[in-house]
DRENLUM-457770 format. One line per 3 residues: for each residue x negated, y, z of C-alpha. Coordinates in steps of 0.25 Angstrom, whole numbers, plus 5000, padded with zeros to 4 digits. Layout:
X:Y:Z; ...
This chain:
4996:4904:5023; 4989:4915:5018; 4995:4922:5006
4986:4925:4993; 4987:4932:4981; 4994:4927:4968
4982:4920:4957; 4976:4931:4949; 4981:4941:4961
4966:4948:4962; 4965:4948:4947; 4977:4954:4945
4975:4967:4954; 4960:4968:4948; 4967:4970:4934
4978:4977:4940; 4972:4987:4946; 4961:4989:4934
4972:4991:4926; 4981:5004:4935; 4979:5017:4928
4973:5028:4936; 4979:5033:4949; 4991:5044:4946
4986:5058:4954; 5000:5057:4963; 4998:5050:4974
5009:5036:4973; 5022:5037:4983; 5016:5028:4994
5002:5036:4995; 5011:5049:4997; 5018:5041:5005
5006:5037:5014; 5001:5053:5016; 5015:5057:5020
5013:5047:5032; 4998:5046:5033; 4992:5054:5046
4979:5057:5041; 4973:5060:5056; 4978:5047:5060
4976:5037:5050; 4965:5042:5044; 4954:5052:5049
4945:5043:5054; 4950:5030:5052; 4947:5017:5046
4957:5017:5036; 4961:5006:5027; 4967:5006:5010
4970:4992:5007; 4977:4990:4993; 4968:5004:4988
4970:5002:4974; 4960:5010:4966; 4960:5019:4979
4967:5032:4977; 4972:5033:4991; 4960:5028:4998
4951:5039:4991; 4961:5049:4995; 4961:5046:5009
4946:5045:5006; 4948:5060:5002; 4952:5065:5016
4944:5073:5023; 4948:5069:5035; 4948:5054:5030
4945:5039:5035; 4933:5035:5042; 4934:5022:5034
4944:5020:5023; 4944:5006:5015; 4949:5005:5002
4952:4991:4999; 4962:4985:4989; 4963:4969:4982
4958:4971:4969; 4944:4974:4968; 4946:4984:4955
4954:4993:4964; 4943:4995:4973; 4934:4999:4963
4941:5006:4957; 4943:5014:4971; 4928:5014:4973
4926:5019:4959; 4937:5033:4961; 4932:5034:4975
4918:5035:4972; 4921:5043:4960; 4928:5054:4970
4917:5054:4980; 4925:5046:4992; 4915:5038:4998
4924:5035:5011; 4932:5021:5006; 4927:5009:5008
4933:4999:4995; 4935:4986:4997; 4941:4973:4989
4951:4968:5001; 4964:4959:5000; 4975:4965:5009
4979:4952:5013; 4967:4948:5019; 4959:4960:5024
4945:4958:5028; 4944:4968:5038; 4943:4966:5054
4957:4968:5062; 4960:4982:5064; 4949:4990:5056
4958:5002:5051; 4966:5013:5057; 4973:5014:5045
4978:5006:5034; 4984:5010:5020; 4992:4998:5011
4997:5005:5000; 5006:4996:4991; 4997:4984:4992
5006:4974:5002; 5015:4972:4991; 5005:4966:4982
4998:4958:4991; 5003:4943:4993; 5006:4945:5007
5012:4957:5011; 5015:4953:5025; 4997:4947:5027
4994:4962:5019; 5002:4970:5030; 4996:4960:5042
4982:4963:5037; 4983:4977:5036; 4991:4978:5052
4977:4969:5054; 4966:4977:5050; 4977:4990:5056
4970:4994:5070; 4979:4997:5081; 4984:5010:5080
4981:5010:5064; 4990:5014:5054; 4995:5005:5041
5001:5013:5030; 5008:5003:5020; 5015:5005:5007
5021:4997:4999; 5034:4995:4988; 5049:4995:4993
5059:4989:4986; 5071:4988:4995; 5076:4998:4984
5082:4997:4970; 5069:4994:4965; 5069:4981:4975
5083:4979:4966; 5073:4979:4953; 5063:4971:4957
5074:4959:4961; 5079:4964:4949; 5068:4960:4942
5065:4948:4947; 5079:4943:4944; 5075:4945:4929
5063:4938:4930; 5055:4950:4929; 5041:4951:4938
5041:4965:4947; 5028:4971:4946; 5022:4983:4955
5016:4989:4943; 5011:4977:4937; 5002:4972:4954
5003:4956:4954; 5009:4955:4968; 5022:4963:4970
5030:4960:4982; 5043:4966:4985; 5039:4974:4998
5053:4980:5004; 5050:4991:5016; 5056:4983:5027
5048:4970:5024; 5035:4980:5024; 5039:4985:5038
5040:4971:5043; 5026:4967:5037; 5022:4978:5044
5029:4975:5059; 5026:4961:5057; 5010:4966:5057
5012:4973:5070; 5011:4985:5064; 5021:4996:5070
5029:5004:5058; 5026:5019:5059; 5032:5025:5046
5041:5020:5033; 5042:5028:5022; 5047:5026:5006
5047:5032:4993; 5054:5032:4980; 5067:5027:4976
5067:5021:4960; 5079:5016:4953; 5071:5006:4946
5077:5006:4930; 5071:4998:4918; 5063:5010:4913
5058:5013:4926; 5064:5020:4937; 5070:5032:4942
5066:5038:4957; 5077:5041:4967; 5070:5051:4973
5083:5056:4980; 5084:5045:4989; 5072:5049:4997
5081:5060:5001; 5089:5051:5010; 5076:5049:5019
5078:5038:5028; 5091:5032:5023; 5081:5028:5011
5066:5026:5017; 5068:5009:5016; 5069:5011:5001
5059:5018:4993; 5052:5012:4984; 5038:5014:4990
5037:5013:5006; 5026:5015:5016; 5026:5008:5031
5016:5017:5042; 5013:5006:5052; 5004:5006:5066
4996:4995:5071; 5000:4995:5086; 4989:4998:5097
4987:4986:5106
């Protein structure tokens, strides 16, 4: 049975996403997370490339912004106030490169492996599947293609809150999105294996002690390298669709 969204889901991020303040100029942990990995030669001079979950944008028009950019590079998110919103900034910046379209992640309307790259920035975890989201994205991956994923990780102490939490009765909320599953690193890896994908590089970011008024960043931890990589609180997974 195929999953759907929860009533009023599409309305939801509509209003959500007309409601977000405007972008912060510092790019967000999992986008610098991305360009530390991203082979730009690789995955994206002269590529069909793929953004699915954009949001209003900002890190398809800075790809956009390459001079040495995609030959195609689709833009494409939910809600159809996010890609407007994209089209308008994009427009407003002179980036005529990106194509926007209104697409459900779940159910992707394009042919098997059209893209030699794909992007899902924070988006699986708000979807109602996340394991039919990664399987898409492996579908619409070609051989050889490269899916970038990032996505919350809460094998941590804010894992601890979040139970915390629901103990209490209290709803979790990823700053206020509808659909808000508890991703954990190792169960993104599996989605990830389990759609035949191959697992190049996991990385994570950012260590918060979660306290009542907010939370504190134990930035030291990320000294220890690998003894810590499973859990930071933002984590990516590099995977490549095999060759025949």
């Amino acid at each position: 049975m195929t999953p759907v969204e929860p009533p009023n889901a599409r309305a939801a991020y509509e209003a959500w996403h007309r409601a977000l303040p405007a972008s912060d100029l510092e790019a967000p942990p999992w986008v610098r997370m991305i360009r530390t990995h991203l082979e730009p030669e690789r995955d994206l001079a002269d590529r069909r490339v793929l953004e699915i979950g954009c949001g209003r944008g900002d890190f398809a028009r800075s790809l956009a912004a390459l001079e040495s950019g995609p030959r195609l590079l689709v833009a494409a998110d939910f809600a159809v106030s996010a890609v407007a919103a994209g089209r308008g900034a994009a427009r407003e910046g002179g980036l005529d490169r990106i194509a926007w379209q209104v697409a459900d992640i779940g159910a992707l309307g394009f042919p098997d492996a059209t893209f030699d790259t794909v992007f899902s920035l924070e988006t699986i975890e708000h979807c109602p599947s996340p394991a039919l989201a990664v399987a898409e994205l492996a579908r619409v991956l070609k051989p050889g293609g490269r899916l970038y994923l990032t996505t919350p990780n809460y094998l941590n102490l804010s894992g601890l809150y979040r139970i915390y939490l629901r103990l209490r009765g209290r709803r979790f909320s990823e700053a206020g999105q509808p659909i808000n599953h508890p991703m954990l690193l190792p169960r993104t890896r599996a989605l990830v294996r389990r759609a035949g994908l191959r697992i190049v590089t996991t990385a994570t970011v950012g260590h918060p002690l979660p306290l009542p008024g907010g939370a504190i960043d134990l930035a030291f931890l990320e000294r220890f390298g690998p003894l810590t990589r499973w859990f930071g609180i933002q984590s990516m997974v590099v995977a490549e669709k095999p060759l025949p």
